[in-house]
C-alpha positions as CSV (number, residue, x, y, z in Angstrom):
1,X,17.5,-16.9,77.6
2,X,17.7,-16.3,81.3
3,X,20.6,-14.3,82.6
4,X,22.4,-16.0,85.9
5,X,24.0,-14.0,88.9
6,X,27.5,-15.8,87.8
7,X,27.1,-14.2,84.0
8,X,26.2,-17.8,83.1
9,X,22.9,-18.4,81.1
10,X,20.2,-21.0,80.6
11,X,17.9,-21.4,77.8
12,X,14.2,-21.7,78.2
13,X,12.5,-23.3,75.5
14,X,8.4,-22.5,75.4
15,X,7.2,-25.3,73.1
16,X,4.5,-24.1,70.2
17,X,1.9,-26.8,69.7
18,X,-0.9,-25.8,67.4
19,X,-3.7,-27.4,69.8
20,X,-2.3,-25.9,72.8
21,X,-1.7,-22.3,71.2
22,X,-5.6,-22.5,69.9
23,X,-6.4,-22.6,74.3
24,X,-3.8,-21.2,76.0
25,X,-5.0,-18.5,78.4
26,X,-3.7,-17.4,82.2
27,X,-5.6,-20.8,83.6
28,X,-4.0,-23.0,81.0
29,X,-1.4,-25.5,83.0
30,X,2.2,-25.1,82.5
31,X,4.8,-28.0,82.5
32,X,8.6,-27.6,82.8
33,X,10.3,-30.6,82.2
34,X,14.4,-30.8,83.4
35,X,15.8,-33.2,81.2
36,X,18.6,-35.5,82.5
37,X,22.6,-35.7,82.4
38,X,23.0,-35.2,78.8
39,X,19.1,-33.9,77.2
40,X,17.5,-31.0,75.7
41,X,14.1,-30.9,74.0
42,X,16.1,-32.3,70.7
43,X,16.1,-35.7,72.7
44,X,13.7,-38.9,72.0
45,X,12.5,-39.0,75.6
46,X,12.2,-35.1,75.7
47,X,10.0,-35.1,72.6
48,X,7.5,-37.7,73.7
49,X,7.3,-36.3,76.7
50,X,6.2,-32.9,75.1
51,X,3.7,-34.7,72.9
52,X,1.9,-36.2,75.5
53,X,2.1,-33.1,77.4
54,X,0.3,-31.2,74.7
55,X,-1.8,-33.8,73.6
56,X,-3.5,-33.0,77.2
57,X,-3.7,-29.5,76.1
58,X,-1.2,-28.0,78.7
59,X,1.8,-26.0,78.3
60,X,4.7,-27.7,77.4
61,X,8.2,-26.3,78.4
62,X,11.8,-27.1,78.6
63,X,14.2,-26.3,81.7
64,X,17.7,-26.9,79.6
65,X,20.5,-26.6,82.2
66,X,23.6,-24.6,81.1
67,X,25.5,-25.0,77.8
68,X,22.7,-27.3,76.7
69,X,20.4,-27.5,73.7
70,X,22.7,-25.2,71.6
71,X,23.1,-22.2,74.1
72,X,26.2,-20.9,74.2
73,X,28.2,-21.5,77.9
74,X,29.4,-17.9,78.9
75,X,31.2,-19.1,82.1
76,X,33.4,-22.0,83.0
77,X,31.2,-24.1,84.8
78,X,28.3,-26.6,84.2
79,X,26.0,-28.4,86.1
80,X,25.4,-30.8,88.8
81,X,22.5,-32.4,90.8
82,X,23.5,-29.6,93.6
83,X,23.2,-26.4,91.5
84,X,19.7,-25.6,92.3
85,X,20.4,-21.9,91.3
86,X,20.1,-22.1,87.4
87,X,16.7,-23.9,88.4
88,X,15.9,-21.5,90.7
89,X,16.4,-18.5,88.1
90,X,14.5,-20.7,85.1
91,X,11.3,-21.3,87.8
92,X,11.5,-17.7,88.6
93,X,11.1,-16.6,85.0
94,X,8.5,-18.8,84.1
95,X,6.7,-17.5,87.4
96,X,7.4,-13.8,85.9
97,X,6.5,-14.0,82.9
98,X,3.1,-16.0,83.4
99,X,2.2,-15.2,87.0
100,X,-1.9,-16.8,87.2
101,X,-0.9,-19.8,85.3
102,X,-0.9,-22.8,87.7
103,X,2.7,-24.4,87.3
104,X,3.8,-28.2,87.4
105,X,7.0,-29.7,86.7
106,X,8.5,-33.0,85.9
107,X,12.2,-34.4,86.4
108,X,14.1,-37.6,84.3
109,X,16.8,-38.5,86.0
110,X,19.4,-35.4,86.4
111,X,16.7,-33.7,86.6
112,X,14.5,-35.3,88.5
113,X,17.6,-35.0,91.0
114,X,17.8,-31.3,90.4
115,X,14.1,-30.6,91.1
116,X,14.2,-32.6,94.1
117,X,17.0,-30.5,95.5
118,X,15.0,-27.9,94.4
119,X,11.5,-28.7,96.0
120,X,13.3,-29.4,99.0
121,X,15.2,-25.8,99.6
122,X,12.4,-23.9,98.6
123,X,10.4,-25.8,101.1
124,X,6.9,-23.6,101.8
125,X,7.8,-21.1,99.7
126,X,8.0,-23.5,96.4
127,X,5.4,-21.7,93.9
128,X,5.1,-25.5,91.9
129,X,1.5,-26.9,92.3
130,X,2.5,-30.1,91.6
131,X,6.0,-32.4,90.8
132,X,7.0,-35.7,89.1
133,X,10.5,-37.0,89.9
134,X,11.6,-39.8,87.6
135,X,14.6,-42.2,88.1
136,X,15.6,-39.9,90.3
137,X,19.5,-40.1,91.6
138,X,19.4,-40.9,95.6
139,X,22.9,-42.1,96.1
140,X,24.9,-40.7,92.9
141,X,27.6,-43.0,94.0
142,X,26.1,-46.2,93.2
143,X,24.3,-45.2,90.4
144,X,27.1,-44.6,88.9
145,X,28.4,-47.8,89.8
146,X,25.5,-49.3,88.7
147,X,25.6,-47.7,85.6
148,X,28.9,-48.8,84.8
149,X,28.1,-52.5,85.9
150,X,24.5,-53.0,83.8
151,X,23.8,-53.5,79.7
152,X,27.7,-54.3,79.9
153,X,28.3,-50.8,80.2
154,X,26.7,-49.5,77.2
155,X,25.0,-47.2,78.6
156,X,27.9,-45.4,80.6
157,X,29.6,-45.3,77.0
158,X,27.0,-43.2,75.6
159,X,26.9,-41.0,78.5
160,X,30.6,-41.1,78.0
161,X,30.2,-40.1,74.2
162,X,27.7,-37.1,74.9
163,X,29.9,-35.6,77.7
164,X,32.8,-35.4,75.4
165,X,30.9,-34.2,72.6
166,X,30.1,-30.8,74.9
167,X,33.3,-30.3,76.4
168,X,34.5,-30.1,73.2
169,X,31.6,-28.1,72.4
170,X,32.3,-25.8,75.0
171,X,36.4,-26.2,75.0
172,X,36.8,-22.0,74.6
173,X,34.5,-21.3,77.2
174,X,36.1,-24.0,79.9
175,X,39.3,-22.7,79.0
176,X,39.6,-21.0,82.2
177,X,39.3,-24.0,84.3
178,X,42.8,-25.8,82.8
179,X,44.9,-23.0,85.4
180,X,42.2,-23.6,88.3
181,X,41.9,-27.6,88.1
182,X,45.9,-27.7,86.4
183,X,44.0,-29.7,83.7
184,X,45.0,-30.0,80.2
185,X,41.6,-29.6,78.3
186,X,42.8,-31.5,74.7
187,X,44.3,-34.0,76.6
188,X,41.8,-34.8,79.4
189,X,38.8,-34.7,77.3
190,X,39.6,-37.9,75.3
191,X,39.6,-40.0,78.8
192,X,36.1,-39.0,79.8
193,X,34.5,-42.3,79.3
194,X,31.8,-42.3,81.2
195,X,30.5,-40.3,84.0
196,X,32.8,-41.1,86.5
197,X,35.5,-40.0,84.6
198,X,33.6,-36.6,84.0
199,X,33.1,-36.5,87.7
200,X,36.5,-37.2,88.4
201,X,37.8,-34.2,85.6
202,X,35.0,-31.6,86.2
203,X,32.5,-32.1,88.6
204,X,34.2,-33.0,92.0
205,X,37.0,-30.6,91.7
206,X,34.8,-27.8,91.1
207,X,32.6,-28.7,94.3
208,X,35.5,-29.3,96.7
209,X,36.1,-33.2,96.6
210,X,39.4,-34.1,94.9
211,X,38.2,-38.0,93.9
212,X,35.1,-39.4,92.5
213,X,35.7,-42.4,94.7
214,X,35.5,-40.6,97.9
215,X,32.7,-41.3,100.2
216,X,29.4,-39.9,99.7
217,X,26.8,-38.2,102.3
218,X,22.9,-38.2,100.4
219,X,20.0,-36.7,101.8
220,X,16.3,-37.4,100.8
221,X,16.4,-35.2,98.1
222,X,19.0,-36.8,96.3
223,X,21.8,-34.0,97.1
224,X,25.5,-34.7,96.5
225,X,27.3,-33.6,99.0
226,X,31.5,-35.3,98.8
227,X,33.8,-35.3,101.5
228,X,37.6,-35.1,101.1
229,X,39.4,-38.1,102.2
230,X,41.2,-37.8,105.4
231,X,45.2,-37.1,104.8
232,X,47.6,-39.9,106.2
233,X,49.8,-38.0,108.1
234,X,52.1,-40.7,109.4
């Protein structure tokens, strides 16, 4: 576990594979992988990733964000494609904790999002030798427009199953947020059916906007950045 400035906390998951184990040393090569909206290392993706990770004989680990893969969410908050802290504190770990070993990292999605953001604010000072940003979020706006348009929407319904499956995981510790947002948790939960409606209920309150709809300013990185619609005032 790391330990976040907010009391929050983020699991770091070093991966044992018996071929990598038999030749890791301080030159081995370690890869983080950040998974995307709703993965952990317990995902299909995640695990063939990891396989063909170690089947190259490098370090496989896993950058979970907060309140996934099993670890328990100690504050009332979760993650976006703008919290590069949590990344931040899991790069500066690793970094600690094996300081000669060169250090790469690759992104799905989310992630790919949140290590973009990442790269980009560290900027000269970013210790990663090498990244890999896949399906990376540009506009947020239309991909989740696109998302909700394409396979008929499937896709957006599994998103929209996962996200309710850990805010109900997490219902105690978000408890909190029902007397900031003047949200009713039990009866707010069962209308998250996709992302936008998780947007709508968590995310874009908690980072100022008050609509998912509103209009969106993106820079190259892929950041998220919402403005408030103007107020008629006639």
């Amino acid at each position: 576990m790391v330990q976040l400035e907010d009391r929050g906390q983020i699991s770091v998951d070093w991966i044992e594979c018996p071929n990598v184990e038999k030749v890791f040393n301080e030159k081995t090569p370690i890869v983080v992988f950040l998974p995307g909206l709703t993965g952990d290392r317990h995902c299909g993706y995640s695990k063939a990733l990891i396989r063909e990770i170690a089947r190259r004989k490098f370090k496989p680990v896993i950058l979970n964000h907060r309140g996934c893969a099993r670890t328990p969410l100690t504050t009332p908050k979760f993650y976006s494609a703008d919290t590069i802290g949590d990344a931040r504190a899991g790069f500066g770990h690793i970094h600690r904790t094996h300081p000669q070993n060169p250090v790469y990292a690759i992104g799905v999605s989310l992630g790919a999002t949140i290590l973009g953001n990442f790269v980009a604010a560290e900027g000269e000072a970013c210790k990663l030798k090498g990244v890999v940003a896949m399906c990376a979020g540009f506009d947020l706006f239309s991909c989740t427009k696109n998302v909700e348009r394409n396979l008929f929407g499937i896709y957006n319904m599994g998103l929209g199953i996962n996200l309710r499956r850990k805010l109900r995981e997490h219902e105690d510790a978000l408890k909190p947020l029902e007397n900031i947002l003047k949200i009713n948790l039990k009866e707010e939960i069962p209308k998250v059916k996709g992302m936008r409606d998780f947007d709508q209920l968590i995310t874009c309150l908690l980072y100022t906007s008050d609509a998912a709809d509103d209009l969106l300013c993106v820079d190259l990185g892929g950041r998220r950045i919402i403005k408030k619609k103007k107020k008629n005032t006639k």
